[in-house]
Every structure is written in C-alpha cells, then in structure tokens.
C-alpha positions in Angstrom: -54.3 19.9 33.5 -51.4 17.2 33.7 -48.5 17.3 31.2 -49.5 14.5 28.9 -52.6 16.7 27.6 -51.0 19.4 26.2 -48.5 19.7 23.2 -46.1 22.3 23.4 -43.5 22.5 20.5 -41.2 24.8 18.7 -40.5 25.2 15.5 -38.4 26.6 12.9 -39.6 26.8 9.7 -37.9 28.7 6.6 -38.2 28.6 2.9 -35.4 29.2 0.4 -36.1 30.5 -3.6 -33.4 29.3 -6.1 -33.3 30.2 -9.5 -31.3 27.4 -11.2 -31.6 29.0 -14.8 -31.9 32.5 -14.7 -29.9 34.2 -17.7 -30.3 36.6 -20.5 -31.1 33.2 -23.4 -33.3 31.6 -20.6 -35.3 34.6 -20.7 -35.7 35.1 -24.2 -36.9 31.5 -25.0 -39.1 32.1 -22.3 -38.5 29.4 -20.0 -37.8 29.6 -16.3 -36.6 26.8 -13.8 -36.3 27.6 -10.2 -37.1 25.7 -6.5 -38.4 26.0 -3.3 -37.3 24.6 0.0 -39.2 24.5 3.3 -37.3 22.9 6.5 -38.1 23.1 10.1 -36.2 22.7 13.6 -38.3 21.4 16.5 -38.8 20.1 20.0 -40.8 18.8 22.3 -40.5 21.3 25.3 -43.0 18.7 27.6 -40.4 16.2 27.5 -38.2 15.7 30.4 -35.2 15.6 28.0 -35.9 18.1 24.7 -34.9 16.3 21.4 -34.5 18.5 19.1 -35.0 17.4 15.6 -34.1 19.4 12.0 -36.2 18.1 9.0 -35.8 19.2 5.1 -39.4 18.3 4.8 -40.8 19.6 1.7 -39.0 21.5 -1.7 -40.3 22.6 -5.0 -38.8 22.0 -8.7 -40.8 24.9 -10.7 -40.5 25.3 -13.9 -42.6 27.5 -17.1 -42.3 28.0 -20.4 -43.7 30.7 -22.8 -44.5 29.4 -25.8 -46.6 32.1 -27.8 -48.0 35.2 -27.1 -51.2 34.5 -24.9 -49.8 30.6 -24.3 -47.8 29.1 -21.2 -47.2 26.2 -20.0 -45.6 25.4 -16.0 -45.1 22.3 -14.1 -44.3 21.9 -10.0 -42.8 18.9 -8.8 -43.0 18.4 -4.7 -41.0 16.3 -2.5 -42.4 16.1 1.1 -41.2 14.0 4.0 -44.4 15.2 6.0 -47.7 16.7 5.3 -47.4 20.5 4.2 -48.4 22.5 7.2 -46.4 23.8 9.6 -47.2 21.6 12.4 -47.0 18.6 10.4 -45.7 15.4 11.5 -43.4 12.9 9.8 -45.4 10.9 7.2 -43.0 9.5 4.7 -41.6 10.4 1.4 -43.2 11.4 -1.2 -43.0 12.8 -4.6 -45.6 14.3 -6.6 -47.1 16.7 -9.3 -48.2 19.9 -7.0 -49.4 22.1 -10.5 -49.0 21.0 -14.3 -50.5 22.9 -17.2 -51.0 25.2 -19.9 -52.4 28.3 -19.8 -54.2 30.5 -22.6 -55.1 34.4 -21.6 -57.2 36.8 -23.4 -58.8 34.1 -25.4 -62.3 35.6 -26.4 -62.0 38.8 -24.2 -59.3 40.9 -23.0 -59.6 39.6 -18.9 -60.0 36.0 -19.9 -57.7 32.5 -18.7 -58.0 29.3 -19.8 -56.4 26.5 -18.2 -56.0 22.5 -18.2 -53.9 20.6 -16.1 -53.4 20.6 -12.7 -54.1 24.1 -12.3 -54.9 26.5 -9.1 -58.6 26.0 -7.4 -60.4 29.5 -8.1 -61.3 30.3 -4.4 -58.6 29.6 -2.1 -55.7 31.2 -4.3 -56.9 34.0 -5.0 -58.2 34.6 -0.7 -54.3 33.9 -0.5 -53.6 36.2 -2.4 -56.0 39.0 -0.8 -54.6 37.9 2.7 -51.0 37.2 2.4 -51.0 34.5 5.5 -50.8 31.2 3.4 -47.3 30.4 5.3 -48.4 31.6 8.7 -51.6 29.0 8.4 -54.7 28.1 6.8 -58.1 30.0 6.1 -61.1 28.4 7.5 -62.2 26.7 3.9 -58.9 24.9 3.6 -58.6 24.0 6.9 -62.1 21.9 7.4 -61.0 20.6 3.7 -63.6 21.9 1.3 -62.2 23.2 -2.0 -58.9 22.9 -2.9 -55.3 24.8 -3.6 -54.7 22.6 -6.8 -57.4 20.7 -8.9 -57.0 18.5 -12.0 -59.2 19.2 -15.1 -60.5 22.2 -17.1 -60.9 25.8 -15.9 -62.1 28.9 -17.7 -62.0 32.6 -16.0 -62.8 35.9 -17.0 -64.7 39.0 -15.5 -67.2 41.7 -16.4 -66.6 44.9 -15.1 -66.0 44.6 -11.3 -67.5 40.8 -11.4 -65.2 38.2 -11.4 -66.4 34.3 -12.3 -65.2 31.3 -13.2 -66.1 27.2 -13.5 -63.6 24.5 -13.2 -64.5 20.8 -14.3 -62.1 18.6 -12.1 -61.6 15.3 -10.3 -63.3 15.8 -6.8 -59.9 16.0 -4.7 -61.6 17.7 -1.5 -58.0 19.4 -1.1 -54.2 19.1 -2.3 -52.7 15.9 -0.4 -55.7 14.4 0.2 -57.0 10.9 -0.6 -59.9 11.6 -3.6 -63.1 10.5 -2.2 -64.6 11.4 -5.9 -64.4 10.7 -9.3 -65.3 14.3 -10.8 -66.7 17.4 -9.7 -67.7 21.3 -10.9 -67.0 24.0 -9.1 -68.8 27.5 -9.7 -66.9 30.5 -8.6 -68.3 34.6 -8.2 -66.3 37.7 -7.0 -67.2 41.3 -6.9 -65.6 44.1 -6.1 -67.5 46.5 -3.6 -64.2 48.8 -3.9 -60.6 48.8 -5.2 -60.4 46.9 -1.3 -63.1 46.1 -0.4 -64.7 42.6 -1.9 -66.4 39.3 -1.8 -66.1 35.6 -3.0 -68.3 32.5 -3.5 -67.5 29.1 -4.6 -69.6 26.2 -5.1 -68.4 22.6 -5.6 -70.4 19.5 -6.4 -68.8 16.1 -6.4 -69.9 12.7 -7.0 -69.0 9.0 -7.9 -69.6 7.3 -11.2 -70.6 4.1 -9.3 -71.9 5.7 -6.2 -69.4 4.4 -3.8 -69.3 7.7 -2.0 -72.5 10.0 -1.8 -72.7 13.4 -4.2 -71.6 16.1 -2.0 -72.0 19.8 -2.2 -69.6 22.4 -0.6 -69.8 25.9 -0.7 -67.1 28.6 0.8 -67.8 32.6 0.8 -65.6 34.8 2.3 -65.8 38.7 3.0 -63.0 40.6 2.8 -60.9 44.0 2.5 -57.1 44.1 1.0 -54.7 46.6 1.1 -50.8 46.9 1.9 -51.7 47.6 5.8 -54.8 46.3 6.4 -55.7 43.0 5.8 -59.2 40.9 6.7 -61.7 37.8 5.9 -64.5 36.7 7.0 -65.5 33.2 6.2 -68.3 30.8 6.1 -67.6 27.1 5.2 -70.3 24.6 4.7 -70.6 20.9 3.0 -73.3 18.2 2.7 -73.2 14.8 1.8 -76.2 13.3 0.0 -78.3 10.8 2.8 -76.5 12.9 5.5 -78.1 14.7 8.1 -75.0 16.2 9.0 -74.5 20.0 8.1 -70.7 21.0 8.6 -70.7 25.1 8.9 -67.9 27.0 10.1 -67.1 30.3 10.3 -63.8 32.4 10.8 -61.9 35.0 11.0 -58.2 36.0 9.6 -56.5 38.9 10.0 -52.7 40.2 8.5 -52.3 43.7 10.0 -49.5 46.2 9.9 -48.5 47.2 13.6 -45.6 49.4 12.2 -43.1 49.7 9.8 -42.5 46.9 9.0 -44.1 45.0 11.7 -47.3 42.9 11.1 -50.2 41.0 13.4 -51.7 38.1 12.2 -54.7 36.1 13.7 -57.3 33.4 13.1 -59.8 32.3 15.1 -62.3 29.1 13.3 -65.0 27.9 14.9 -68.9 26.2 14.0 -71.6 23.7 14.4 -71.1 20.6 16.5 -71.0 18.6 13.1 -67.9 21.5 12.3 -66.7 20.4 15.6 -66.6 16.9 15.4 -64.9 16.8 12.0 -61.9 19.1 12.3 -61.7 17.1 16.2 -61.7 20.5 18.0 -64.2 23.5 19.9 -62.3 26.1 18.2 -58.6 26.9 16.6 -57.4 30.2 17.0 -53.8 31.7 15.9 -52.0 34.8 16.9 -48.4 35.9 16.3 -46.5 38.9 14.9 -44.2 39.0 11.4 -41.5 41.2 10.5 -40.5 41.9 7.0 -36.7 42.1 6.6 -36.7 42.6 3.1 -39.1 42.1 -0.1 -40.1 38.6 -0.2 -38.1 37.8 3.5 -40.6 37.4 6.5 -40.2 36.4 9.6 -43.0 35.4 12.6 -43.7 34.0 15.9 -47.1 32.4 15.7 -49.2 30.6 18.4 -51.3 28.0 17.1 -53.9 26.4 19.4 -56.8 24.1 19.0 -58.8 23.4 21.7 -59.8 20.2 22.9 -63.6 18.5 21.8 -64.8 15.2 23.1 -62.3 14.6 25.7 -59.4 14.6 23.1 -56.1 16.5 24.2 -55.4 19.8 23.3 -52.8 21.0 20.7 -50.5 24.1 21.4 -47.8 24.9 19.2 -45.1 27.9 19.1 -43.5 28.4 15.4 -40.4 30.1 14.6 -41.2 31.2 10.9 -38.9 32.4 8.4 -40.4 32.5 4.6 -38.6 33.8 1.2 -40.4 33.7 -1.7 -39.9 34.5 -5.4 
C-alpha cells in the first residue's frame, strides 16, 4: 500500500472546566456560569517533514439559572474553528447556540421533564450517559447521522415504573452541526430497564418538508446495553429511509468502556452494515480501540486508534489520539 493512501496522525486533545462565577450569592440566586475548552496538537507523521500544528478549536460559555422550585432555564454558546470530533479538520469559525432552554420537572408526576428550546435529543444523551465514551468517539447512531445530540422544539419525559418514554416535536436537524435537510420532525422515544444494569432503548424519528423539497424520512436507532462503574456495553442497530428510496441504510455496532484495573480502562467500537450503510458513511467498517486512565474525578486520559477502512477505492483513514478530557 503506498504512502499517499494512508493517513496517519497524532493528536492531542484536552478539555479544560472553568467556573467564572462560582460563589456563595451565585449560588443562592441560583445561577451558574462556567466554560469549556477543547484544543488539540497534531501532525502528519506520512509527511517527509512533520508540521506540527496546535489548534484552540472549540470552547463552551454555559450558563443556568434556577428560577423556581421545579423551573430552570440554561443556555451554551459554542465557538468552533473545526467540526467537533476529534479528527476534525479545520473548517472555519463559527459561533453558535449548542443548547438554550427552560426546563420544568415533576410537572404532572413526580419523574416528569418538560423542556423547550434547544434541548438534549432523548436517545443519544442518555446512551452517553450509560457508556461514558462521548470524548473517546461516537456511538454508531451519531456517527451515520440519525438522531441528534441537540434538537430545537418541544420535549416532554417521564417514566412508569421501570419504563422510560418520551416525544420531542422539533426541527428535523438529522444531528448537531449539520445542515437541516427538514422543516420539522417527531421523535418517539422507549426505555426499559431489564435490571438496575441491564437495559434497552428505542427511538423513532419522522421528518419531513412543508413544500416537499426533500422526501419524509423515517429513522429509527435501538441500542442494547448494560451500565455499571466497571463494565460498560451497547449494542446498536441504526436504520433510516427516505420516502421514493429504495435505499435501506442499517448498521450495526458495538462499543465497549471497560475497567482493565484500577483505574485503567479499555474502550472499543467497531460499526459496520449494509452496502447502502457503506456507501453513506464512505467506508467497509470503522473500528476504535485504545486504553484511558483516570487521574482524578472528572480527569481522563487515552490513547485511542481510530480506523476506517477503505470502500470504493477511496483511501483509508488511520488516526492515533492523545486524549486528555476534564469535565465539570
């Protein structure tokens, strides 16, 4: 294989929590302002003469305010110079609302959320959440582009028992960052706890145009998985169809965050599907693999491998991160 088909590059990634306002009359009133920052070293180790290049390239404003007893509001403002994953290029500045909204709990029961704004999508969160990886990499939903981290319009939660379930009436932003390809959208979302670790999710989305520029499409992401502080698994089906299409885009995947020992973690993703799967995320499969090593609550650190292997005679991507994340 010559050198010009492969992409091998290093890079060091970290992410810094400030709390701007963090005082004893802050608290009281309720309001909280803090920031995030992510940066990254990196080089080009295929090049005769490595470069290496250090890039601020995306950082959080957060702020949130508690207003009444069951009512909050919050608000993140982003600045990126490049897309927001790891192995991102350089794309420009930007500056932009990542969440904005206000948030009512235990409304009409006691395990109830209400929320309008910009708010968190109700599927890939909360698998977040469950898996701890969301700075190592993406879970297989994300990464073909169905659902989404953030969406804009009304959500209502709540749960019965061990079932969880929730709708969300939105604009039909496929993910966070991306172009919308639809004017609105509902999403349906189920969750039901086999054990205190052991679980399952389903979400179903439904988009469409008001002037039918772009066909009604339906997307649908479940994942299986089991949660707790050592062990830590999903299994994941993705699927979407456009309306006309023939073309049925299924993947399926598998991410793992496992403690070694102590304090030493593995973490691994491998994605895969169809050939329609294959032709969209321009790849046979992507598969990840790296330990992490927590140096202190809310400090982690990682080596991860990210590969994606080539489809249609396009070149391969292999990447080496250096990853260090600290987080509120």
């Amino acid at each position: 294989m010559s050198k010009s088909n492969i992409q091998r590059s290093i890079c060091l990634s970290f992410v810094l929590f400030i709390n701007l306002i963090n005082d004893d009359s802050a608290q009281a009133e309720g309001a909280q302002l803090g920031g995030k920052i992510w940066a990254k070293m990196s080089t080009d180790l295929m090049e005769d003469k490595p470069n290496p290049a250090f890039d601020v390239y995306r950082g959080f404003v957060t702020g949130s305010y508690t207003f009444a007893e069951n009512w909050s509001s919050s608000i993140i403002v982003e600045a990126a110079t490049t897309k927001a994953v790891l192995t991102s290029i350089h794309a420009g500045e930007n500056i932009s609302l990542f969440q904005a909204m206000i948030q009512g709990k235990k409304l009409l029961t006691d395990s109830d959320t209400f929320r309008v704004g910009l708010a968190p999508g109700q599927y890939l969160v909360p698998l977040y959440k469950k898996l701890g990886t969301r700075y190592l990499g993406r879970t297989l939903s994300h990464y073909q582009g169905n659902m989404g981290t953030r969406q804009l319009g009304v959500s209502y939660l709540a749960s019965i028992s061990d079932l969880r379930f929730g709708i969300q009436l939105h604009q039909g932003a496929k993910t966070h960052g991306k172009k919308t390809e639809h004017d609105r959208a509902a999403t349906l979302t189920l969750g039901y706890d086999l054990t205190k670790e052991l679980g399952m999710m389903v979400s179903h989305e439904y988009s469409q145009t008001i002037d039918n520029r772009t066909p009604d499409q339906n997307s649908t992401a479940f994942a299986f998985y089991f949660a707790n502080p050592k062990y830590r698994a999903a299994l994941e089906a993705s699927h979407s169809l456009s309306k006309g299409s023939d073309k049925h885009i299924l993947g399926l995947g598998l991410t793992t965050n496992i403690e070694i020992i102590d304090q030493w973690r593995l973490y691994g993703r491998l994605f895969s599907g169809n050939e329609d799967f294959k032709s969209v995320v321009k790849s046979g499969f992507v598969w990840s693999i790296g330990p992490s090593f927590t140096i202190t609550k809310g400090i982690s650190t990682a080596v991860v491998l990210d590969n994606k292997e080539s489809f249609d005679n396009s070149d391969p991507v292999r990447v080496v991160s250096l990853v260090l994340a600290a987080n509120k």
